[in-house]
N, C-alpha and C positions, 0 to 999 in steps of 0.2 A: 711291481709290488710296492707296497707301503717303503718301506726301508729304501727301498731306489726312489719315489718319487720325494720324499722326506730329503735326502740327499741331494737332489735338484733343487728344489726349494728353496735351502740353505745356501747351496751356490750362487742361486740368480741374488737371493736379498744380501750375499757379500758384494755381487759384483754391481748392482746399485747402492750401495753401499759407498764403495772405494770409488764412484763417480761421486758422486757427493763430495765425499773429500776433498778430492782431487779439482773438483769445480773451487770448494770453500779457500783449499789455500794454493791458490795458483789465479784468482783473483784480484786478490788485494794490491792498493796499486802504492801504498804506503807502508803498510805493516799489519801483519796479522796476528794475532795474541788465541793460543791456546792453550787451555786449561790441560794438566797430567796429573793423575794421582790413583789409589788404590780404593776404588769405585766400585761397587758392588751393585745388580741388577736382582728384582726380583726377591725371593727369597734366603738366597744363598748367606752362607754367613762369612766367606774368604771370596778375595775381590774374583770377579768373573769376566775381564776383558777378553777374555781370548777369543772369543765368538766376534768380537764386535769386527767394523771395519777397522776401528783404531787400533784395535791391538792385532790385529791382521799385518798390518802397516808394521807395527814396531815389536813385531815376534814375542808379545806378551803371551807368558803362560797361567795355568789357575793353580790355586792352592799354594802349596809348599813351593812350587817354582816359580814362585808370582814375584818377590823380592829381590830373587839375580837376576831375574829377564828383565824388570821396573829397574833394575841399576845399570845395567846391560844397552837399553835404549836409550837411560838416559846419558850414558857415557857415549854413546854414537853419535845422536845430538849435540852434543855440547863438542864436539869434532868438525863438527860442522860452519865455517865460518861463518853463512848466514843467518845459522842461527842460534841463539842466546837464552839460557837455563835462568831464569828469575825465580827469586820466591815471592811467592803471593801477597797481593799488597795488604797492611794492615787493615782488619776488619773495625769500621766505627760505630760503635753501639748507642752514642748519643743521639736521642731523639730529636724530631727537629720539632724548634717552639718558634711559631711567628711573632715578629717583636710587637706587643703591643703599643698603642699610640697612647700618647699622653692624655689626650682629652680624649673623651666622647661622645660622637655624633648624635644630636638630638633624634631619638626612631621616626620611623617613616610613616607618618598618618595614613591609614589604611580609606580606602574613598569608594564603598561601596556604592554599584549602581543598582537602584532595587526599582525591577521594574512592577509597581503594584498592577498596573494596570492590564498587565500583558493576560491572556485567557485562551481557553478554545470554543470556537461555537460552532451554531450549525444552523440550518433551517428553524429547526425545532424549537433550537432555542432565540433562534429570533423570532419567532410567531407563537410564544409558549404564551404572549399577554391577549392573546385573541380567543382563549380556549381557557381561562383560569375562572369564570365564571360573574368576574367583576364588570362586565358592561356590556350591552348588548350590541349584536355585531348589525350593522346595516345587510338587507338583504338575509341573513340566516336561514327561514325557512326552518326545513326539516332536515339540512345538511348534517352529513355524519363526517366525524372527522376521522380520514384516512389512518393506515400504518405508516411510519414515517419511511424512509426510504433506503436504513440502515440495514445490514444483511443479518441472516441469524437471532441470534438471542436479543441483540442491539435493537432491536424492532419496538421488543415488550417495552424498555425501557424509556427508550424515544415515544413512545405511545400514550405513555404517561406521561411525559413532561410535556408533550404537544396537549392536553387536556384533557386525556381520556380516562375519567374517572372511574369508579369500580362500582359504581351506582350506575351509572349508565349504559357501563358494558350487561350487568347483569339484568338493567330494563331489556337492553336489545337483546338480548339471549333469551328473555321470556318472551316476548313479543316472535320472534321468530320460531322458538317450538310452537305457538298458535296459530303461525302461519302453516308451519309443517303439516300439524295436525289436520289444519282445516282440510276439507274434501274441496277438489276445485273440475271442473272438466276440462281446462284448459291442457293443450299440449304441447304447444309452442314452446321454445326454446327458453327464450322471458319469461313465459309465464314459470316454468319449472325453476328457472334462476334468483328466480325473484321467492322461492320458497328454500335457499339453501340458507345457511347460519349466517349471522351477522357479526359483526367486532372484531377486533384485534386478532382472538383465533383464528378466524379463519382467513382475514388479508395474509397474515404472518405462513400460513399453510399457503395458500396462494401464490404468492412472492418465492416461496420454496419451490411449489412444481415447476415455475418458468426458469427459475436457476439452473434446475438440473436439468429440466432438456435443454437451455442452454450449455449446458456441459458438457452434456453428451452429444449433443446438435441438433438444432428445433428440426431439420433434415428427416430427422428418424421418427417422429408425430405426428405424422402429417394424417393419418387415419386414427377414425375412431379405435381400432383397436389396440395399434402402438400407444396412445395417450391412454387408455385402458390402464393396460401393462406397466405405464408409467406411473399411475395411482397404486396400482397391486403393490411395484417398489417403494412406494413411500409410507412413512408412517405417521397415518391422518387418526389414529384412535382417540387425539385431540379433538376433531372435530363432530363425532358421535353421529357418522352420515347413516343415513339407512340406504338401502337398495336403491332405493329412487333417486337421491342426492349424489349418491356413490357414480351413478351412470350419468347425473346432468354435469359434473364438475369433468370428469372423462370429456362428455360434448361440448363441454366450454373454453375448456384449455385447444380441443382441437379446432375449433371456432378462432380464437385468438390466434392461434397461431397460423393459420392459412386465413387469416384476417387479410383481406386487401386493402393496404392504405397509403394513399393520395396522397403528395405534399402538399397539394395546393388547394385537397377538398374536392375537384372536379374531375373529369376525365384528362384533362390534357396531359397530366405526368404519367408514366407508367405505373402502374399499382406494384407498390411492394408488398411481400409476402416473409413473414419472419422462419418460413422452411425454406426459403426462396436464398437465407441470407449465407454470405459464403466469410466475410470480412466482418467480426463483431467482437465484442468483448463485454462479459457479464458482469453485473458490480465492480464498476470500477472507480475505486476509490479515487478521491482527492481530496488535495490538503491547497488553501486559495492564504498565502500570507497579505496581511491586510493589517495598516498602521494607521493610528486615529481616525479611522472614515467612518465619517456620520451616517445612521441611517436614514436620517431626514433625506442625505443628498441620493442615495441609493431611491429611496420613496418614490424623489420626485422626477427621479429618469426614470425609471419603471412603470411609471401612474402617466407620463407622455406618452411610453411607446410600445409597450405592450398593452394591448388591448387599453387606447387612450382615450380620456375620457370618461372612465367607465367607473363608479363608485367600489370604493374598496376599505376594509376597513386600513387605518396605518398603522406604520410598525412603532413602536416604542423608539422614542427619541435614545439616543446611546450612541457612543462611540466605541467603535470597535479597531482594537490593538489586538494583535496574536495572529490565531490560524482560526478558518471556515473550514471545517471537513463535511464532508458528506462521500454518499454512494449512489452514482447512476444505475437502476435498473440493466441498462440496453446500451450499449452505444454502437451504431452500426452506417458501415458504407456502403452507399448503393449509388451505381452511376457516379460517383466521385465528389459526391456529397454525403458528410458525415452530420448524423441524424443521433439525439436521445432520446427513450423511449421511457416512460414510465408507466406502471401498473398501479390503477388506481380501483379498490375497491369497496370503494363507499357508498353507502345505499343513499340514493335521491328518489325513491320511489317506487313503485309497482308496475307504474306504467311506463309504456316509451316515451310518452309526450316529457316526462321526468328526466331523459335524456340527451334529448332536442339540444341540437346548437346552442340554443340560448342560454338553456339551463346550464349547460356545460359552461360557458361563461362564466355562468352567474356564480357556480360552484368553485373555479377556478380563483375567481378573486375572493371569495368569502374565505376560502382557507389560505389565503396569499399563494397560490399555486405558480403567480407569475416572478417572484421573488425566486421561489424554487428554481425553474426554470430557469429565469436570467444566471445563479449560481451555476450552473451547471452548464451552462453555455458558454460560459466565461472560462470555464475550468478547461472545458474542451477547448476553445480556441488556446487557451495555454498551450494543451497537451499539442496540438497539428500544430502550432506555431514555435515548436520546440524538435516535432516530429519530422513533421513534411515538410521537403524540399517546396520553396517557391508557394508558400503557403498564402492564401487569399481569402480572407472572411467572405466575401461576397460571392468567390466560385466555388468552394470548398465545404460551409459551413450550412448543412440543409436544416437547421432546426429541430422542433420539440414534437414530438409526440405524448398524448397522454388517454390513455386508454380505462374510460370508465367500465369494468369489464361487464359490470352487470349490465348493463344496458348497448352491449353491441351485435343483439341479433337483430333490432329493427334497420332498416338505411339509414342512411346518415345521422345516427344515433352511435353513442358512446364514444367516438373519438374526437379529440380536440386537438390543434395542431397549429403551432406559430410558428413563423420563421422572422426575427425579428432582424432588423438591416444591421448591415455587417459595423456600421459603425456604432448603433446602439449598445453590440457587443464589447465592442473599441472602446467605449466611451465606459462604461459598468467596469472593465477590464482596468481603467486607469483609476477608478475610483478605488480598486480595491486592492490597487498593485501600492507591497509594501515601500514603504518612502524609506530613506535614509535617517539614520537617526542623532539628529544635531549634538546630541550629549557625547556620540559614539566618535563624530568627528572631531569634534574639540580636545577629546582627550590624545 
């Protein structure tokens, strides 16, 4: 019952209690000093020892018996010849003042270090002077400028600092309901591709359905009707598809994704397939710290060895201090080489001939797509060279994918793919690896 275990209770916490004590003064190997006096706990308004261990010890009682039992222990003690009844030493109530010094030290010059120059970029905004409408780009064409490669909302915004004016979104959105509208007998898969929306909306929708089957596992797509189902779950009332566009974007995505693709462009690698993949990771962010590097010196590694040679417009002279962020698409391992993948969908045309090798090139460098690229290569070889054990740019590091999606139901149409040498990587990597900073050492 209550009343008996309440009673135990009380026993155990005297008898650890009286160990206590009994540890405290049976310790000291000089002298031990303790406090007596008429000590109240709690509420009580006359002293309450008799509970404790202490007044256990020295047979204090409460209330009205609390003053001959308190004179009673203390006369047992003071019996005692080891031990000794003092009174309490006088209490000092003056405060203490540090002496002050005659003279005073001149204060201590504060030495901010302001760093103006420090910033964040990104692709976008290193190639924002190529798309601002101030000088014509070599090679141009009728190139459209991609969604940038940022996730979600980050997309619209990046779209518009990369040059994508609101004039020209709303040309390509009247020009593509004319295409919509037109009557065609074509049935091929391009051909119906080539009649879904143009611009920002619908890259940014785009870019969204491959996230989520990435999410959920491009594994689970692999048919026309799971990719179906995966449009029913999404919400495209942004891009105003009708029936017909509603079922070629379904066949496209499932097209892409059981896409077979080459590293080398030919038959001799095994074909990967993105429902095939087991080891990936979707938008994955990175942050490239990078201290004064010119982009001139970036330009002109870049302009050697990816696709060298090859006319391009250049990046705005600048030095860049801070951080390079971006977001990979795709990053995925197959056979023990780790691959980026990017979704590109920009219209170069109607036809397949528009998608061709060449054009793919030619499209590549018009929008600095190799800039892109190299950042992102560089970023991964960070990540495996921080990750993997016994890490080797040359056996490890499989290269770029970039998937122009409109134009990948002809052959060897719509994809473009470099794998640029491991030291090129090596060499971009040191360009843009932060330096130490001399101000920071001197001080």
């Amino acid at each position: 019952d209550f009343p008996a275990a309440a009673a135990a209770e009380k026993k155990e916490r005297l008898a650890e209690g009286l160990r206590l004590i009994y540890v405290a003064l049976t310790r000291a190997e000089s002298a031990c000093y303790m406090a007596l006096g008429p000590v109240k706990f709690g509420r009580s308004k006359h002293p309450n020892q008799e509970d404790t261990p202490l007044g256990y010890v020295l047979g204090l009682c409460g209330k009205d018996e609390f003053a001959a039992s308190f004179s009673a222990a203390q006369q047992a003690l003071a019996a005692c010849s080891a031990i000794e009844i003092c009174a309490p030493p006088p209490i000092n109530l003056a405060h203490y003042s540090a002496p002050r010094p005659d003279t005073l030290h001149p204060a201590r010059a504060a030495k901010p270090r302001l760093i103006t120059d420090w910033r964040m970029s990104s692709f976008s905004g290193l190639t924002q002077h190529l798309h601002d409408g101030q000088a014509p780009l070599p090679m141009a064409g009728a190139l459209r400028v991609d969604v940038p490669e940022t996730p979600s909302q980050d997309r619209w915004q990046d779209a518009f600092v990369e040059g994508v004016q609101i004039q020209a979104i709303l040309t390509e959105t009247a020009l593509s309901e004319q295409v919509t509208n037109a009557p065609s007998p074509e049935s091929s898969l391009a051909a119906r591709v080539s009649r879904l929306p143009r611009g920002t909306v619908f890259g940014t929708q785009l870019h969204r359905l491959f996230e989520l089957a990435g999410a959920a596992g491009f594994s689970h797509y692999a048919t026309p009707s799971t990719c179906t189902a995966l449009l029913a779950e999404t919400d495209l009332a942004a891009l105003m598809l009708n029936p017909e566009q509603h079922a070629t974007l379904a066949e496209l995505v499932q097209r892409i994704l059981t896409l077979p693709l080459r590293a080398n462009g030919s038959g001799a690698d095994a074909a990967i397939q993105l429902v095939a993949l087991h080891r990936y990771q979707i938008e994955l962010e990175f942050w490239l710290p990078v201290s004064q590097t010119q982009t001139a010196a970036i330009d002109v590694l870049l302009c050697a060895s990816i696709l060298p040679q090859q006319p391009r417009p250049p990046l705005a002279p600048q030095a860049l201090h801070g951080q390079i962020k971006g977001f990979m698409d795709l990053v995925f391992e197959a056979d023990g080489r780790f691959y980026v993948l990017d979704y590109k969908s920009n219209w170069l045309g109607d036809t397949a001939d528009a998608y061709a090798p060449a054009r793919l090139r030619e499209a590549m460098l018009v929008a600095r797509y190799d800039l892109q690229m190299g950042l992102y290569l560089a970023a991964l070889h960070r990540h495996l060279q921080d990750r993997l054990p016994n890490y080797d740019p040359a056996q490890h590091l499989g290269g770029a994918f970039y998937l122009f999606v409109r134009g990948i139901d002809s052959p060897g149409a719509g994809v473009f793919f470099a794998r640029p040498d491991g030291a090129v990587i090596m060499a971009l990597d040191a360009l843009l690896q932060a330096s130490p900073d001399p101000q920071a050492e001197a001080a």
